[in-house]
ChimeraX commands (.cxc) that place a marker at each C-alpha (Angstrom):
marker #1 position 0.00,0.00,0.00 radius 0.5
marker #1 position 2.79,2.52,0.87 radius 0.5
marker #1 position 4.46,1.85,-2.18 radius 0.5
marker #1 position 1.45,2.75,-4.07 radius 0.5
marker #1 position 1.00,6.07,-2.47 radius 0.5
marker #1 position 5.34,7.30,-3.21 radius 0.5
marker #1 position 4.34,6.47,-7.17 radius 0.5
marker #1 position 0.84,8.81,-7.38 radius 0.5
marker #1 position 2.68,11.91,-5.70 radius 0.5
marker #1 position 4.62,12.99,-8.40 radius 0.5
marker #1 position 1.93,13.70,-10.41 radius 0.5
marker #1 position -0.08,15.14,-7.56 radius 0.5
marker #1 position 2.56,17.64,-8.32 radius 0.5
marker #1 position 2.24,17.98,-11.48 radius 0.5
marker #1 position -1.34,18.57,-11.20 radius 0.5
marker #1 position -0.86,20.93,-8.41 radius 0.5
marker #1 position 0.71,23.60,-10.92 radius 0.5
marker #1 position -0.87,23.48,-13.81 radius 0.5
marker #1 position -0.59,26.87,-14.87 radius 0.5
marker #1 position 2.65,27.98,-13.30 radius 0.5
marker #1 position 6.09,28.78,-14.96 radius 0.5
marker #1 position 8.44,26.10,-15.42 radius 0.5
marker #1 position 11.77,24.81,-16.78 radius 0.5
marker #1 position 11.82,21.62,-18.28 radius 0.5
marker #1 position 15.07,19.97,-18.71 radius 0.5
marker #1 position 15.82,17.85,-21.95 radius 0.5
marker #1 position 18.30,15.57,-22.93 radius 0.5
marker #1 position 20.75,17.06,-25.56 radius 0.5
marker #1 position 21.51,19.57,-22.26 radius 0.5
marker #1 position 18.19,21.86,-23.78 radius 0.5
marker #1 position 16.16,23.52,-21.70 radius 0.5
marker #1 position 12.66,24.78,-22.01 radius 0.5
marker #1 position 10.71,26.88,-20.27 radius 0.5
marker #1 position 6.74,28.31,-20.77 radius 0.5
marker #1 position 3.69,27.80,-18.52 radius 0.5
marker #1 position 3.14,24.23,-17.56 radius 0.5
marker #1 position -0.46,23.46,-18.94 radius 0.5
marker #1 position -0.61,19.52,-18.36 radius 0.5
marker #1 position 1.28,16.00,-18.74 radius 0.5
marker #1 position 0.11,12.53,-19.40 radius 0.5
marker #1 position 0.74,9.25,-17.86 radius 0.5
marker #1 position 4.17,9.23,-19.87 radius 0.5
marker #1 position 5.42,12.31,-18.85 radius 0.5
marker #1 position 4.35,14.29,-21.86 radius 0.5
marker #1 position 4.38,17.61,-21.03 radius 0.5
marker #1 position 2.53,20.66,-23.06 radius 0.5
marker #1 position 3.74,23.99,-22.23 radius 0.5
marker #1 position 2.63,27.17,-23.91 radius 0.5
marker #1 position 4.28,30.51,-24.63 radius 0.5
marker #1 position 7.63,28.19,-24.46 radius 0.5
marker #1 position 10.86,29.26,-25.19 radius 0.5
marker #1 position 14.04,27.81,-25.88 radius 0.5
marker #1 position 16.67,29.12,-24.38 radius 0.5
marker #1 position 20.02,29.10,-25.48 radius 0.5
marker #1 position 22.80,30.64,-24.26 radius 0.5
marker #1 position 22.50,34.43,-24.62 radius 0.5
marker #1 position 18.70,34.42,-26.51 radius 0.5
marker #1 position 15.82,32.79,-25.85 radius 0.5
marker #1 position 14.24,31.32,-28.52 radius 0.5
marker #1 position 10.50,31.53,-28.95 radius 0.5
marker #1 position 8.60,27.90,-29.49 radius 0.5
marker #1 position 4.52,28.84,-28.95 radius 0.5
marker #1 position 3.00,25.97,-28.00 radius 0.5
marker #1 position 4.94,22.70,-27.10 radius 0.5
marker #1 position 4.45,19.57,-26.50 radius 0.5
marker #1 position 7.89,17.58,-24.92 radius 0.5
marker #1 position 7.86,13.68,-25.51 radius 0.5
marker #1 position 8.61,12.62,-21.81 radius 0.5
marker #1 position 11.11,9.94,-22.68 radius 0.5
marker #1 position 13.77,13.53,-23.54 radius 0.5
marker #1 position 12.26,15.10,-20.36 radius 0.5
marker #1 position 14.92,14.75,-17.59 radius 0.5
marker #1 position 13.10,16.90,-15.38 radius 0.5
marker #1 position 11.00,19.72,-14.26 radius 0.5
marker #1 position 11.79,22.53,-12.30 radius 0.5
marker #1 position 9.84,25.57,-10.39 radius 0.5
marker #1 position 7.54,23.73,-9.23 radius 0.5
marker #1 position 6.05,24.29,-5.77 radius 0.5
marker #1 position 6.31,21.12,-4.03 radius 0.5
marker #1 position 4.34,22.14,-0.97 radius 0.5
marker link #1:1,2 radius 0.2
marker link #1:2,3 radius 0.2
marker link #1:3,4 radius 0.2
marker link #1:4,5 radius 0.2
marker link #1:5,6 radius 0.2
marker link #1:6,7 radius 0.2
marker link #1:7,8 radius 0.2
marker link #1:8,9 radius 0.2
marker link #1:9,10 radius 0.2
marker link #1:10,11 radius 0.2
marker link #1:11,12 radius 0.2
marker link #1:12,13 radius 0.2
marker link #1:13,14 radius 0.2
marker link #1:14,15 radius 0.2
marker link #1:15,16 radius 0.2
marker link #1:16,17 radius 0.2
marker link #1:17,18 radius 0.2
marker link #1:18,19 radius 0.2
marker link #1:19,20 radius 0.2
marker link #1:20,21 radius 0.2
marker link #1:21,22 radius 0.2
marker link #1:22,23 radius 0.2
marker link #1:23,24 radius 0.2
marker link #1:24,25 radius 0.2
marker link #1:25,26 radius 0.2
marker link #1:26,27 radius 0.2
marker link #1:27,28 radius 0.2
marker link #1:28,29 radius 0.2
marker link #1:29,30 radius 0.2
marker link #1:30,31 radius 0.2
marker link #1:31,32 radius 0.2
marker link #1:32,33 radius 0.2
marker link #1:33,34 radius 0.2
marker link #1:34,35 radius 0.2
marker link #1:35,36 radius 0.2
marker link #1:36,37 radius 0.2
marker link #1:37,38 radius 0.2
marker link #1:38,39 radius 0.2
marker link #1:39,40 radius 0.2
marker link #1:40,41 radius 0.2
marker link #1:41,42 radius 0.2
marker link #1:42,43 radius 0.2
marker link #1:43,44 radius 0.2
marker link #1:44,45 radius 0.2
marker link #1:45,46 radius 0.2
marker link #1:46,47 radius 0.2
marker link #1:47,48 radius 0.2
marker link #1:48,49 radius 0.2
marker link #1:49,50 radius 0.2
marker link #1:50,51 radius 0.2
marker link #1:51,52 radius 0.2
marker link #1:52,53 radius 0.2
marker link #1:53,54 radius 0.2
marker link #1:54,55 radius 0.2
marker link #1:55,56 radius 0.2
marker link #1:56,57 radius 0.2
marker link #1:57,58 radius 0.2
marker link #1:58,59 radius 0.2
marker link #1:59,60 radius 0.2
marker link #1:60,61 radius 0.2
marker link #1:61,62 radius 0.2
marker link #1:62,63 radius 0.2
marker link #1:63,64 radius 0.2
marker link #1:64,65 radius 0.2
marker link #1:65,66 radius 0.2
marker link #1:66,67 radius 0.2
marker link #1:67,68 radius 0.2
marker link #1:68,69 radius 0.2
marker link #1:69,70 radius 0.2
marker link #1:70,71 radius 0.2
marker link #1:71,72 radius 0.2
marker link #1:72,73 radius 0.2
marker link #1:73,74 radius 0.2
marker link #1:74,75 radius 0.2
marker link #1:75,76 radius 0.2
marker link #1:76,77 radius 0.2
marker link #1:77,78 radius 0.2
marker link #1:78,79 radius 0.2
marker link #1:79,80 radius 0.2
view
């Protein structure tokens, strides 16, 4: 039973802040970052307004959708 609880709460997270600002890490060292608007079971995440950003610029993406197996994780979150 307790391990069942550990695997639901990082998407009580996730659900949590919908609709906040976050940084997604990617492999390839790429980082995104756009307001968090939802995730699937597979860590899919959809951001929109994202941006790329790359060392001096940021580059503008609209709406995004990250495949989660290139998502190595998720920052700004509140975890409260």
């Amino acid at each position: 039973m307790k391990k069942m609880i550990q695997s639901r709460r990082p998407f009580e997270v996730l659900s949590r802040n919908i609709g906040s600002s976050v940084t997604v890490r990617l492999k390839g060292s790429k980082n995104i970052v756009g307001t968090f608007l939802g995730y699937d079971p597979h860590w899919n995440i959809s951001l929109a307004q994202a941006q790329e950003l790359r060392e001096d610029e940021k580059v503008p993406l609209g709406k995004v959708i990250l495949r989660g197996n290139n998502v190595l994780y998720v920052a700004g979150l509140d975890l409260g």
